[in-house]
Backbone as numpy.savetxt, mean C-alpha at the origin, in Angstrom:
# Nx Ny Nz CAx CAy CAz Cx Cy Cz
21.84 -7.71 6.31 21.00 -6.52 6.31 21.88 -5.28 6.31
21.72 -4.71 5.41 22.45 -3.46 5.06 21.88 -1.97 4.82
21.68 -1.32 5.81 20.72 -0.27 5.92 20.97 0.70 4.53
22.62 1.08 4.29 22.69 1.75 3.44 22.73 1.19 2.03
22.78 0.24 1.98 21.97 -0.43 0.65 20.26 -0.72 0.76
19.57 -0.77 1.34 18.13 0.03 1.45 17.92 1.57 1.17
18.69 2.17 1.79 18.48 3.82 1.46 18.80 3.71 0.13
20.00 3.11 -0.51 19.92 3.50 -2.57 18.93 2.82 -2.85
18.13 1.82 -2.81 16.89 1.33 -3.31 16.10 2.31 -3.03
15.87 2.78 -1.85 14.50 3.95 -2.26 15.81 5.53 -2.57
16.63 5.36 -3.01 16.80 7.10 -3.12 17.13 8.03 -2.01
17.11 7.60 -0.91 17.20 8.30 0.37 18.72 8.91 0.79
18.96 9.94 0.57 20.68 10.69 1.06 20.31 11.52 1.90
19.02 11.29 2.63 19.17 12.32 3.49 19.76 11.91 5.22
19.43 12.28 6.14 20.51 12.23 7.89 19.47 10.81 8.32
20.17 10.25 9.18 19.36 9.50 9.71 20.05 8.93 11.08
20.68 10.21 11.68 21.41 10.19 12.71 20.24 10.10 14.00
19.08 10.88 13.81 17.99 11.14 15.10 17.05 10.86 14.67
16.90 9.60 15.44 15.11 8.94 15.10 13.87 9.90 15.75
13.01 10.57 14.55 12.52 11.94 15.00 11.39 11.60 13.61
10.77 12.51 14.06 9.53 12.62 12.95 9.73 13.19 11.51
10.29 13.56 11.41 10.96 14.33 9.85 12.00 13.48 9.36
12.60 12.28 9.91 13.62 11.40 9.27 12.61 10.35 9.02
12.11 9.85 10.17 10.85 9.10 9.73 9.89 8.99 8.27
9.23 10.73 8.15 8.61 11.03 7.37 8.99 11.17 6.03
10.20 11.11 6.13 11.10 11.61 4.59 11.57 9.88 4.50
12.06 9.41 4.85 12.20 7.90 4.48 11.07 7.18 3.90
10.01 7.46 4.48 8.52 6.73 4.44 7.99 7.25 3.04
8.35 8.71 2.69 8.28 9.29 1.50 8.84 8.23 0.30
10.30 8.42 0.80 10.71 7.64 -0.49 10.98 6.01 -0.51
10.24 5.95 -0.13 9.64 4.50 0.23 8.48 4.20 -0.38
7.94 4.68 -0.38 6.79 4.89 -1.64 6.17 5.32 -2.59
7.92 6.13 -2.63 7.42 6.37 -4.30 8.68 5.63 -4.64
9.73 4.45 -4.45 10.44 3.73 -4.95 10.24 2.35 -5.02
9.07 1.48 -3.80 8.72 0.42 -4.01 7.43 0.70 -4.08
7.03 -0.80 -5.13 5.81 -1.01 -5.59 5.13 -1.91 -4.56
3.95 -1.21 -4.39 2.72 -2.40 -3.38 2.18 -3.37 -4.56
2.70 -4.38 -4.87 2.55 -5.60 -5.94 2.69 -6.83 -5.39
1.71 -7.78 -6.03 1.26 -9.17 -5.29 1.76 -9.55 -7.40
2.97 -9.52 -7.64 3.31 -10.20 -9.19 3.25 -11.79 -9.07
3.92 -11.64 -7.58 4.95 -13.01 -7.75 3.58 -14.08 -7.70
2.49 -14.13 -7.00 1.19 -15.27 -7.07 1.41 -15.44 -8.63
1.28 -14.19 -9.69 0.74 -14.21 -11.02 2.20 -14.73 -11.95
3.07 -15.35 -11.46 4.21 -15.88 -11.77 4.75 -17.12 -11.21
3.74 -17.44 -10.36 3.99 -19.08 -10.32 5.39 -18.93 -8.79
5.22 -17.69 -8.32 6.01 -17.53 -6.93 5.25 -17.75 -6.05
5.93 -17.72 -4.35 5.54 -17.96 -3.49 6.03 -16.65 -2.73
4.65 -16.17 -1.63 5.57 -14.81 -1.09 6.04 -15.54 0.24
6.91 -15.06 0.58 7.26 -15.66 1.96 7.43 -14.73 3.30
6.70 -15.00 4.00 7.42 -14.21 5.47 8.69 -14.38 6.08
9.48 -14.09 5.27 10.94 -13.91 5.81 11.32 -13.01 5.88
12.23 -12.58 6.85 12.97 -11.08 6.66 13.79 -11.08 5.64
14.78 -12.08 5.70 15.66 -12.25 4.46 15.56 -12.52 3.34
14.24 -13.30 3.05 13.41 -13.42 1.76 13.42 -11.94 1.14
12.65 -11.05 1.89 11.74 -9.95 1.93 12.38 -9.16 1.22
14.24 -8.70 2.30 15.39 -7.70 1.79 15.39 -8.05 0.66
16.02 -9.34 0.45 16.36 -10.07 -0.82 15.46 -9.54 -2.41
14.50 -9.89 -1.94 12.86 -9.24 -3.01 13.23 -7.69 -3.03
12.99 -7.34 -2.02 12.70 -5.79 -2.60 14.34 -4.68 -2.64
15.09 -5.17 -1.77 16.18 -3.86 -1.87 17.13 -5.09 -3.12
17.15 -5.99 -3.24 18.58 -6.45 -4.26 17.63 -6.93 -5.36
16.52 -7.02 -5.56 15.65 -7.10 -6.94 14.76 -6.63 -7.70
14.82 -5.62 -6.08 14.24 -4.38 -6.84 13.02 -4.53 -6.87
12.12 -5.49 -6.21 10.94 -5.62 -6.81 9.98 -4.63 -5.59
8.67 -5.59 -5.55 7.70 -4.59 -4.64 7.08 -5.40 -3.77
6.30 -5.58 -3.20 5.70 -6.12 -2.34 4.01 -5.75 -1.67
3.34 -6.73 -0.97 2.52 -6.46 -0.64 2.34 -5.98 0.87
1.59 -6.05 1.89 1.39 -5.31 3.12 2.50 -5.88 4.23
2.63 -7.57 4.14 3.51 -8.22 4.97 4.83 -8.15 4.39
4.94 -7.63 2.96 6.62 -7.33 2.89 7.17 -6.34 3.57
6.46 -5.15 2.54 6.65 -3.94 2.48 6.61 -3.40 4.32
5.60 -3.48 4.95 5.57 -2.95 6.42 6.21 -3.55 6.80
6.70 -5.21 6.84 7.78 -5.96 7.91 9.23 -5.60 7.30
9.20 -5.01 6.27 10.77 -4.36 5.63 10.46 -2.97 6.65
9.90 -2.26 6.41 9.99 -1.02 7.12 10.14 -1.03 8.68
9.18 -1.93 9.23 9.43 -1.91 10.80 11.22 -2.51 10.92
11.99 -3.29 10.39 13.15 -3.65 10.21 13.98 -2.03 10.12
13.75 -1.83 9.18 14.68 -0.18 8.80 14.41 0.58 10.31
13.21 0.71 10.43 13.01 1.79 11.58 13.59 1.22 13.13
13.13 0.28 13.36 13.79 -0.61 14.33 15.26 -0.38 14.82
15.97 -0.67 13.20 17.65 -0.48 13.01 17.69 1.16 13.73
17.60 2.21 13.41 17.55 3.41 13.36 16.89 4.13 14.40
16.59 3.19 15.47 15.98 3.56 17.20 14.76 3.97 17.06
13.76 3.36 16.61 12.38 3.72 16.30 11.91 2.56 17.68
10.94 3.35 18.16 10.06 1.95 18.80 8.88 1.66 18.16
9.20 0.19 17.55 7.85 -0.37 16.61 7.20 -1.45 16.98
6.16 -1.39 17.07 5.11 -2.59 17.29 4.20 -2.75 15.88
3.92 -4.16 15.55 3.19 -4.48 14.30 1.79 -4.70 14.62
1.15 -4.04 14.39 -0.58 -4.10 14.32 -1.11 -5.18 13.43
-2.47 -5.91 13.81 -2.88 -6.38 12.75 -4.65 -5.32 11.94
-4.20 -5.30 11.12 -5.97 -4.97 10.90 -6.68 -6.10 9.57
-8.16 -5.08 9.31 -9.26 -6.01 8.57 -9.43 -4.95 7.23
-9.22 -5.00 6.37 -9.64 -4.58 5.57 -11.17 -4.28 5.02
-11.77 -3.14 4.55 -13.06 -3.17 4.76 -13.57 -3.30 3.07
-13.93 -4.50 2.90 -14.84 -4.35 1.24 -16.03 -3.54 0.92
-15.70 -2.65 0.30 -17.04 -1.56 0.13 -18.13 -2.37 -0.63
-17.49 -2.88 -1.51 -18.92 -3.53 -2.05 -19.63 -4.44 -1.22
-19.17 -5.28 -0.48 -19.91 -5.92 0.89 -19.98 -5.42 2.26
-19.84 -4.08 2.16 -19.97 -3.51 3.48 -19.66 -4.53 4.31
-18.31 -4.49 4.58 -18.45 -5.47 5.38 -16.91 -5.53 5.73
-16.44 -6.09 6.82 -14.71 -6.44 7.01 -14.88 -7.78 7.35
-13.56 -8.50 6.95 -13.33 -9.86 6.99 -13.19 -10.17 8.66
-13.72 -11.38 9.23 -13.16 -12.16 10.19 -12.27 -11.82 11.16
-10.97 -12.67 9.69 -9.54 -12.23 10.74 -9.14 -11.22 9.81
-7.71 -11.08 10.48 -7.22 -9.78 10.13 -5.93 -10.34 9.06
-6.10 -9.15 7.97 -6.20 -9.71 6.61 -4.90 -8.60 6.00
-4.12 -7.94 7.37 -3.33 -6.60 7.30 -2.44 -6.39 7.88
-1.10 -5.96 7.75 -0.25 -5.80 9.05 0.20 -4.06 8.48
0.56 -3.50 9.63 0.39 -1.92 9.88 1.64 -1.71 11.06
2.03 -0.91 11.41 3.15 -0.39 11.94 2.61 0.74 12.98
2.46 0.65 14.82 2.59 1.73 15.28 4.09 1.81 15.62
4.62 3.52 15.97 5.92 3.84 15.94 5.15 4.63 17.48
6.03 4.76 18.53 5.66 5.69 19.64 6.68 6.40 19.26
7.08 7.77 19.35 8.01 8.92 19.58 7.43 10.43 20.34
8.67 10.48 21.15 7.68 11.88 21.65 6.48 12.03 22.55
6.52 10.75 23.28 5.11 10.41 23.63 4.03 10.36 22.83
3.98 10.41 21.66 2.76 10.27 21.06 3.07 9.12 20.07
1.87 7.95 19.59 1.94 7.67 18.82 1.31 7.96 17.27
2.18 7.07 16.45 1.60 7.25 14.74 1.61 5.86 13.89
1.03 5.74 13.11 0.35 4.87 12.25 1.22 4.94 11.27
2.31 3.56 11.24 3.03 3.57 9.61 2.49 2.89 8.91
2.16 2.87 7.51 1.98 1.73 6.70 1.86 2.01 5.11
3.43 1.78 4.54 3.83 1.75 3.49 3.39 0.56 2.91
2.12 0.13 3.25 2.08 -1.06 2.32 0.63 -1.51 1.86
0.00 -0.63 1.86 -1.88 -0.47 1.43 -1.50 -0.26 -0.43
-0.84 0.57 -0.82 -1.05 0.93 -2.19 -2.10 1.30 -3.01
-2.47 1.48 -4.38 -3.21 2.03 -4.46 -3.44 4.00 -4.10
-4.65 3.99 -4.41 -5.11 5.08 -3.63 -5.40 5.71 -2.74
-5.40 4.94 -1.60 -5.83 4.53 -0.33 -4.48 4.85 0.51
-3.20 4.66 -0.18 -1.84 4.61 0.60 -1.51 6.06 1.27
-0.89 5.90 2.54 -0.78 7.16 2.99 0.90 7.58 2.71
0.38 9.08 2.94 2.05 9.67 2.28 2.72 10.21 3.40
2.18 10.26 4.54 2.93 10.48 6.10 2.50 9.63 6.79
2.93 9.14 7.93 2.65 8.66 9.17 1.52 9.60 9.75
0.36 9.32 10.19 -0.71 9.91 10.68 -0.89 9.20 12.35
-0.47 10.82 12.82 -0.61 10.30 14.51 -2.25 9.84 14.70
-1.94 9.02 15.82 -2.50 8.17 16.38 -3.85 9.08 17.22
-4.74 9.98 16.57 -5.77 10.57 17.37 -6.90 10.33 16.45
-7.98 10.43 17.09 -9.36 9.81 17.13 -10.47 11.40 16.65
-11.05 11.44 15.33 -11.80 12.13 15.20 -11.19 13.56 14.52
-9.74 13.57 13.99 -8.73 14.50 13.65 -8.63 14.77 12.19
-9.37 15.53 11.23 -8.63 15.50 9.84 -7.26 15.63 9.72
-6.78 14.52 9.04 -5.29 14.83 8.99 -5.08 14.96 7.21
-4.73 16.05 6.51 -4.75 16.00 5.49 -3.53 15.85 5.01
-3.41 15.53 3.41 -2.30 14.55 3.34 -2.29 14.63 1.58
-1.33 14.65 0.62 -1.88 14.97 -0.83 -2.52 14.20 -1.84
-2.61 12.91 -0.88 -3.64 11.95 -1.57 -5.10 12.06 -1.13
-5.06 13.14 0.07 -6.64 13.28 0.45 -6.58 13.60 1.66
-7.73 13.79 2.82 -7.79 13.79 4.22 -8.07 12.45 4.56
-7.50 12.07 5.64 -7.07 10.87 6.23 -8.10 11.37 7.42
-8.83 10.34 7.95 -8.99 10.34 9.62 -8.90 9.25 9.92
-8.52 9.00 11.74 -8.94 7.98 12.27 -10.38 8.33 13.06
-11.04 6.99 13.33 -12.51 7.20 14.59 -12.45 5.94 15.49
-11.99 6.41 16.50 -11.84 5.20 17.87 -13.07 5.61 18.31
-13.58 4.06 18.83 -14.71 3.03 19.20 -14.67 2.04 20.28
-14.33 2.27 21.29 -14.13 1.17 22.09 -13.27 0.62 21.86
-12.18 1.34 21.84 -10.98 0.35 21.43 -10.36 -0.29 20.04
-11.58 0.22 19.51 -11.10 -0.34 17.83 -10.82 1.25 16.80
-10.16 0.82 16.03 -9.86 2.33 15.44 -10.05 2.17 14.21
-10.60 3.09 13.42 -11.03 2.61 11.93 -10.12 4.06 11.34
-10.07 3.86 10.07 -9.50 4.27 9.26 -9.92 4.89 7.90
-10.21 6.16 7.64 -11.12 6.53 6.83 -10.47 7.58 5.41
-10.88 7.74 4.11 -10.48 8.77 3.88 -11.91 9.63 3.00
-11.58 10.60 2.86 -12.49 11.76 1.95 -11.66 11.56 0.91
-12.64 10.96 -0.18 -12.72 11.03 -1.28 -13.00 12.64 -2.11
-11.92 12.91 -2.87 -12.21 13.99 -4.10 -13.03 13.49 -5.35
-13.32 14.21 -6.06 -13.99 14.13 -7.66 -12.65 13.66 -8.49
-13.29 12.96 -9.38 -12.59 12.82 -10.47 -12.80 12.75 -12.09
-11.70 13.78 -12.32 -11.97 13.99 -13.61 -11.05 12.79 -14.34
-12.10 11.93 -14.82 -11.71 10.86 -15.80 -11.41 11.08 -17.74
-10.47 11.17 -18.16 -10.18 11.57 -19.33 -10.71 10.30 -20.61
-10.61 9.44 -20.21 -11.14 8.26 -20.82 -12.06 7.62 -19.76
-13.76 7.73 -19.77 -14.49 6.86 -18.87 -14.09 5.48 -18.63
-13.89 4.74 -17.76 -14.50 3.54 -17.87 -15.64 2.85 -17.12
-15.97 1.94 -17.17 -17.31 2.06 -17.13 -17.22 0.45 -15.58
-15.42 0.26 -15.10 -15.51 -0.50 -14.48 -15.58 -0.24 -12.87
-16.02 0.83 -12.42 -16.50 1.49 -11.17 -17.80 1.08 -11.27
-18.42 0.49 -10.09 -19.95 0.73 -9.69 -20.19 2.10 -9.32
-21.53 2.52 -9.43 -21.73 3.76 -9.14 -21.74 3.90 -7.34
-22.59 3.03 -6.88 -21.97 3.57 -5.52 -20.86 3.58 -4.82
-20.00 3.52 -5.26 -18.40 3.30 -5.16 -18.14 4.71 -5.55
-18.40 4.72 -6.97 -18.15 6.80 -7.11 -19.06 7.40 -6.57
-20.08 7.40 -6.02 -20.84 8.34 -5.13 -19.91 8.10 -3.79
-19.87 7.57 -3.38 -19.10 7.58 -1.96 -18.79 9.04 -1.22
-18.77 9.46 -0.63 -18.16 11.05 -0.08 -16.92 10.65 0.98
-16.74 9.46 1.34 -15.61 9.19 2.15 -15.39 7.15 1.98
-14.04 6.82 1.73 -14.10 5.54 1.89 -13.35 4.93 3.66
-14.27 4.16 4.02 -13.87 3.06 4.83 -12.44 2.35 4.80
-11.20 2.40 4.81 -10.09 1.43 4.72 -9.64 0.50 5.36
-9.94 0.66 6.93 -9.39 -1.03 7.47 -10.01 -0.33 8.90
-10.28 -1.59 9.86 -10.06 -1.16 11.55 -8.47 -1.98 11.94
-8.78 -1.55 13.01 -7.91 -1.98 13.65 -7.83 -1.80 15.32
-7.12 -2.54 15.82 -6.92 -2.52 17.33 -5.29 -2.03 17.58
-4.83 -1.76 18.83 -3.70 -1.78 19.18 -2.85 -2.80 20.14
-3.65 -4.10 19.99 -3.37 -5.06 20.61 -1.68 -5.58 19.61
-0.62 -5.59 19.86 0.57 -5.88 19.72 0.59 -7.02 18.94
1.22 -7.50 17.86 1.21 -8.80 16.76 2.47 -9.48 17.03
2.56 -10.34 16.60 3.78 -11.10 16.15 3.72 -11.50 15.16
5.09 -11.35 13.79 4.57 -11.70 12.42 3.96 -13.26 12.46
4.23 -14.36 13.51 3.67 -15.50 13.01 2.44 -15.51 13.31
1.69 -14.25 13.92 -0.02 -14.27 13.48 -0.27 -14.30 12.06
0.73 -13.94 11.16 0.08 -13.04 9.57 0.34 -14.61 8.64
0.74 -15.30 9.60 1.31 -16.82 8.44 0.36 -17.06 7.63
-0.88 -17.46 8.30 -2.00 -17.75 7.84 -2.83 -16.75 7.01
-2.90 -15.42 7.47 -3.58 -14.97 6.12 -2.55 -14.80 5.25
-1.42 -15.05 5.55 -0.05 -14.78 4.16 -0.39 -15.74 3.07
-0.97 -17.02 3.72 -0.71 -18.10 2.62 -2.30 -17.99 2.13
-3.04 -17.77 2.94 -4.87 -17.16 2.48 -4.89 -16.59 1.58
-4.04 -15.48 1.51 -4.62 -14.48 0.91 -3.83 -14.51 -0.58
-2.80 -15.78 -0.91 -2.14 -16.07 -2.24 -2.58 -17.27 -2.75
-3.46 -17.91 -1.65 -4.20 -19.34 -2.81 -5.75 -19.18 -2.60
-6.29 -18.61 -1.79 -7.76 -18.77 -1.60 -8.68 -18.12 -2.75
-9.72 -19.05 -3.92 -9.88 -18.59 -5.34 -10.82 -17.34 -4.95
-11.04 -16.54 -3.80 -11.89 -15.79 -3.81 -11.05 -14.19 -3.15
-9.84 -14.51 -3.40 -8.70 -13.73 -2.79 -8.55 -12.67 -3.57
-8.80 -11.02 -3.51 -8.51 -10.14 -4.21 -7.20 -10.50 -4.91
-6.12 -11.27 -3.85 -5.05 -11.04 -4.95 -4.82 -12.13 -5.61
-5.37 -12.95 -5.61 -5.65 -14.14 -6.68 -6.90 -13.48 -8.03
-7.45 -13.17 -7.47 -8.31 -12.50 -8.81 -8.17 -11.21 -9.64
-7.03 -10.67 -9.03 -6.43 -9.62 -9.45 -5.13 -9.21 -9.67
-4.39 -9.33 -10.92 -2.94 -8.75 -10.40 -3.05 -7.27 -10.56
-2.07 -6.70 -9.46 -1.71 -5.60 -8.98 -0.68 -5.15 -8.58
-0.26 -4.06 -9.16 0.95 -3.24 -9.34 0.61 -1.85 -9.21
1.42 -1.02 -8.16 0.99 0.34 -8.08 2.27 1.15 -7.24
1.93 2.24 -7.95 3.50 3.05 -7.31 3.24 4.72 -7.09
3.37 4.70 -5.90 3.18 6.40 -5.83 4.11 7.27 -6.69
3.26 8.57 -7.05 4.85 9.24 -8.19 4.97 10.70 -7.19
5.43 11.64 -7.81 5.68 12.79 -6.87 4.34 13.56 -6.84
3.55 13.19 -7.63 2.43 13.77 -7.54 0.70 13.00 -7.44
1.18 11.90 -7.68 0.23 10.90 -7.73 0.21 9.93 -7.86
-0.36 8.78 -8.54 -0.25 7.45 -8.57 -0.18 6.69 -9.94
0.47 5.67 -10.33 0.15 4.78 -11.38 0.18 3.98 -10.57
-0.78 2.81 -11.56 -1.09 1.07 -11.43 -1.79 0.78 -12.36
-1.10 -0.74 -12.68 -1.66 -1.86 -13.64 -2.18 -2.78 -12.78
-3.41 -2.73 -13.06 -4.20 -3.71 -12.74 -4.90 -4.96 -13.97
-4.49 -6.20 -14.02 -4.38 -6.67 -14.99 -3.93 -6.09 -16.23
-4.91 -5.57 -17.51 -3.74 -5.27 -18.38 -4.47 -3.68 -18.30
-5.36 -3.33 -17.46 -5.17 -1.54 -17.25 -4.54 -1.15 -16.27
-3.64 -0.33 -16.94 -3.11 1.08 -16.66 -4.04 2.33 -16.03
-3.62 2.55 -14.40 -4.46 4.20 -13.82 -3.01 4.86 -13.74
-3.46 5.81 -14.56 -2.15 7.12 -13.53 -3.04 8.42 -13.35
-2.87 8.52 -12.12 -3.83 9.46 -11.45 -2.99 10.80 -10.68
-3.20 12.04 -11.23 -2.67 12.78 -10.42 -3.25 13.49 -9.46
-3.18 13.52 -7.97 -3.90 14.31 -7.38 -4.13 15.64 -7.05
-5.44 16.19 -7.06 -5.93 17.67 -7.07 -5.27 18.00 -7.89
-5.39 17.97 -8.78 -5.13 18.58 -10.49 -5.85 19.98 -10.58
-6.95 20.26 -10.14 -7.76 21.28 -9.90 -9.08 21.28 -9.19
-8.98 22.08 -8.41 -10.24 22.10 -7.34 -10.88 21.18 -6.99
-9.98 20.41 -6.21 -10.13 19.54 -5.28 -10.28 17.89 -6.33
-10.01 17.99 -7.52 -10.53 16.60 -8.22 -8.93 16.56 -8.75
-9.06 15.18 -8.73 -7.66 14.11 -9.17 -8.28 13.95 -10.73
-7.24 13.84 -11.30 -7.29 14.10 -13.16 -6.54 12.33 -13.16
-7.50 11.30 -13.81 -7.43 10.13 -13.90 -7.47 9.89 -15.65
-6.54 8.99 -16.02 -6.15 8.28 -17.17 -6.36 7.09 -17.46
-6.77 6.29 -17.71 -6.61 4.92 -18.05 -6.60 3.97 -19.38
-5.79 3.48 -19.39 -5.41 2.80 -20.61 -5.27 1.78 -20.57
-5.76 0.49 -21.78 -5.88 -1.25 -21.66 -4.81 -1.29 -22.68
-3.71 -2.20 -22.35 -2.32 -2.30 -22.27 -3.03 -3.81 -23.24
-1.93 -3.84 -24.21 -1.74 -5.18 -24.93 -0.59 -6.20 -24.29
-0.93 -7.42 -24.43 0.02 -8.12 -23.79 1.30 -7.94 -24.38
1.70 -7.81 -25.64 3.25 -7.46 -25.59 3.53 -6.05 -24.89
3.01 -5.45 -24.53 2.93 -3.75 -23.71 3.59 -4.10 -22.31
3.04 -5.36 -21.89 2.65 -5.63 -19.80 4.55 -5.62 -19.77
5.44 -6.03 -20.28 6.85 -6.11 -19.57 6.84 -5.08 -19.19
6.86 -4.30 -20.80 7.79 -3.01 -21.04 7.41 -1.80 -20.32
5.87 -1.44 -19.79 5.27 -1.07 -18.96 5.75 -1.01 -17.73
6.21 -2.68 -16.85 6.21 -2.67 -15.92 7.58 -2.28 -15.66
8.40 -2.26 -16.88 10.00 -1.81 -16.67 10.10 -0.30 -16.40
9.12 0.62 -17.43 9.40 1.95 -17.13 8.92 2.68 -16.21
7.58 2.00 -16.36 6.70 3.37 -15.08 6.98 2.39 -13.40
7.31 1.53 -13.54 7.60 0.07 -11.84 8.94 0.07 -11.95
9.38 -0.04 -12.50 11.18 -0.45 -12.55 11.19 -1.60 -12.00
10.19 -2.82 -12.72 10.40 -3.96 -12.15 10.61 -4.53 -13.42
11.52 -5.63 -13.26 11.66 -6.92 -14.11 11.41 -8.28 -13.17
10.88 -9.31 -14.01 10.56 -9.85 -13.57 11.06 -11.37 -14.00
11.42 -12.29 -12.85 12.50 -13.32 -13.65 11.53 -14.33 -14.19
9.86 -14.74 -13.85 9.25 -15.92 -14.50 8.41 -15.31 -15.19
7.78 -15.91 -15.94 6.51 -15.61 -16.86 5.98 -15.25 -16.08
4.84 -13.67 -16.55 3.50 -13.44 -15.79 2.64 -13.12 -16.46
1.79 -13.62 -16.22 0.39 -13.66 -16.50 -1.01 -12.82 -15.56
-1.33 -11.85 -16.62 -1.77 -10.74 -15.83 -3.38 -11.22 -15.64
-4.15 -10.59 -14.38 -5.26 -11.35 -14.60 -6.57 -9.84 -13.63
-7.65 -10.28 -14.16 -8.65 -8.87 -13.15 -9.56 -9.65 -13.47
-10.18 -10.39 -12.56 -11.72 -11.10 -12.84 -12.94 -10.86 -11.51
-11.74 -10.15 -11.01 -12.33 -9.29 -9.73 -13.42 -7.92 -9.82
-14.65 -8.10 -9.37 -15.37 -6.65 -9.61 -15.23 -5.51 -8.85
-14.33 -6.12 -7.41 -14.15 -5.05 -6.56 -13.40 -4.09 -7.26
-13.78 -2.77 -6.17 -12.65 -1.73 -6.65 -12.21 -1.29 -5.96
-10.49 -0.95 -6.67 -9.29 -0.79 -5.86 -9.08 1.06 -5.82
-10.37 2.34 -6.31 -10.22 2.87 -6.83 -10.91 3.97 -5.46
């Protein structure tokens, strides 16, 4: 484990002498806009693994991306190294189209205490939904943020996770949003508790959530990367690049259906991923990631 070979994978030359909220925040920055929140390897005949050394291996020496149990158990590692106090949360993800959150917990999330206060890391939601700071740990607080306003709302102990949705100006419709999904005025993203994890709680939804045929990420491949201003992702063979608040208050959205000789070369320029097995891109999923 080599901290300063992690910092050239995401780009990072900045101090990281005082574990403080602004070294924090600027790492976490380029942390997500250098790795991809991507579940490739299911759609390539891989296996993801909960290893730490797996994990490094994947994302800082191959460059690739990862999903919630990479990406956050790589980060609580970095921060850890660098005198952070981290504990791993689990949460539930909430399906809008079934109103509804799963069972068990289907998420791993990062609190950091500093300063006496705590904050909420988690470089590893992707999508639209992904946050671009650490959002302290208070109940009922707009915390705004350039992908949107973020809140949390504690409940007896459980803390949910919300954001306000903007308008969007779509340049090419498509017609694969349900409408109450774009009516929405705020989306639901996960609860959660602050009851303390250990990664061998996440074993089981690790291996759930890459073979079970009703598994967003079995029915969906997904690739997505924050940019300095907004977002791209391929989701099967469409392409979103979305920039946010483009003008008065609405994100200016693109989308384009990618031909299969397109999906490498795509994923080389706008992901900077290569990929060593065949993949096979797939969306048979109606949810939306949007």
């Amino acid at each position: 484990m080599d901290i300063k070979e992690y910092f050239a994978r995401i780009s990072y030359q900045g101090s990281h002498n005082k574990p403080d909220l602004a070294t924090m925040s600027d790492i976490f920055q380029h942390h997500i806009q250098a790795v991809p929140f991507e579940n490739l390897s299911i759609h390539c005949g891989e296996s993801i693994e909960l290893n730490l050394e797996a994990t490094y291996n994947k994302i800082v020496r191959k460059k690739r991306g990862g999903w919630c149990m990479e990406n956050n158990y790589l980060l609580s590692w970095v921060l850890k190294t660098l005198g952070y106090d981290v504990t791993l949360l689990g949460a539930k993800v909430y399906v809008a189209e079934l109103n509804a959150y799963p069972d068990e917990i289907d998420h791993l999330l990062l609190q950091v205490k500093l300063d006496g206060k705590s904050y909420i890391v988690d470089g590893g939601f992707g999508m639209a939904y992904q946050l671009w700071q650490p959002m302290e740990l208070i109940s009922g607080t707009d915390q705004p943020q350039t992908p949107g306003v973020f809140r949390f709302q504690e409940e007896s102990g459980t803390w949910y996770l919300e954001k306000v949705k903007r308008k969007q100006w779509v340049l090419n419709p498509s017609t694969s949003t349900s409408q109450n999904v774009e009516n929405e005025v705020s989306r639901r993203i996960y609860l959660f508790t602050l009851q303390p994890r250990d990664i061998e709680e996440f074993r089981g939804c690790n291996a759930h959530l890459q073979t079970a045929p009703d598994s967003l990420f079995v029915t969906k491949s997904i690739c997505s990367l924050q940019t300095a201003d907004g977002i791209r992702a391929l989701v099967g063979w469409k392409l979103t690049e979305m920039k946010y608040n483009f003008r008065d208050n609405m994100d200016l959205v693109e989308i384009r259906i990618l031909a299969d000789e397109e999906i490498e070369k795509t994923l080389k320029e706008k992901f900077n991923i290569t990929l060593d097995k065949k993949f096979v891109p797939v969306n048979t999923s109606r949810l939306s990631l949007f």
